[in-house]
C-alpha positions in Angstrom: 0.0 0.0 0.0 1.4 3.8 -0.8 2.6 5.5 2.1 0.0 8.6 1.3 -2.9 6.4 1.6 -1.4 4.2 4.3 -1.1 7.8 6.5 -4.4 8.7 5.7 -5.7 5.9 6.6 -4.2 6.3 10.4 -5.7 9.9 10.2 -9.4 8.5 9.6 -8.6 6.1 12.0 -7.9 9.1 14.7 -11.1 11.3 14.0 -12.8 9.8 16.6 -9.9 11.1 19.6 -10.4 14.5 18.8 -12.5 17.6 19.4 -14.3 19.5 17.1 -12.6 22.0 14.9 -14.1 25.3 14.1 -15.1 25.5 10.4 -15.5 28.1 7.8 -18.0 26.9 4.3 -16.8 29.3 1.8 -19.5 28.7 -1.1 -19.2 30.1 -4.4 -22.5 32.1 -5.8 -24.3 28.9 -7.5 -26.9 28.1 -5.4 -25.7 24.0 -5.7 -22.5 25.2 -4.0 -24.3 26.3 -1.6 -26.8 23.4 -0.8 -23.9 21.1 -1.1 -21.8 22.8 1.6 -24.9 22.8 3.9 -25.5 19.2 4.1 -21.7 18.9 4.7 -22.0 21.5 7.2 -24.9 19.9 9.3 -22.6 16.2 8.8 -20.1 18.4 10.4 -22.3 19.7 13.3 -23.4 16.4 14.4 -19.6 15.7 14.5 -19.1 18.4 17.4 -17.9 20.4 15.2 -18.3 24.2 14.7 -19.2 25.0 11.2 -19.9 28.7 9.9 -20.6 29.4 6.3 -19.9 33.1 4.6 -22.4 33.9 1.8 -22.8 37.5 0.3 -25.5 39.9 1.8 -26.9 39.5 -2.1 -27.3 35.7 -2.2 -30.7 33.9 -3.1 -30.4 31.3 -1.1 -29.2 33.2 2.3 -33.4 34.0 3.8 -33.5 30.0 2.8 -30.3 28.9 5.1 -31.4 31.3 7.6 -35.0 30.0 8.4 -33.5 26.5 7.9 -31.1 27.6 11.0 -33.6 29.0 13.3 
């Protein structure tokens, strides 16, 4: 086995020993972007982790994420 996959296989295995991380979701304006990097984001929250995600003032879908939140 390659020595890349062999180390990130030991990292995976290691996930579970550590605390959450605080995240930042840096979409890109197509609304898919932005859907994908929420479902990752919620994955991540059930994780412990901390996850923010920056959008414009002028997005579409930012009342949408918003009321989703709440």
């Amino acid at each position: 086995m390659a020595p890349v996959i062999k180390a990130v296989l030991l990292l995976c295995s290691l996930v579970h020993l550590t605390t959450g991380a605080k995240i930042l979701l840096l979409p890109f304006g197509m609304v898919s972007h932005v859907m994908s990097l929420e479902s990752i984001g919620r994955t991540l929250v059930a994780r412990n982790h901390e996850v923010h995600i920056l959008l414009s003032p002028s997005s579409p879908y930012l009342d949408q994420l918003k009321k989703k939140v709440r």
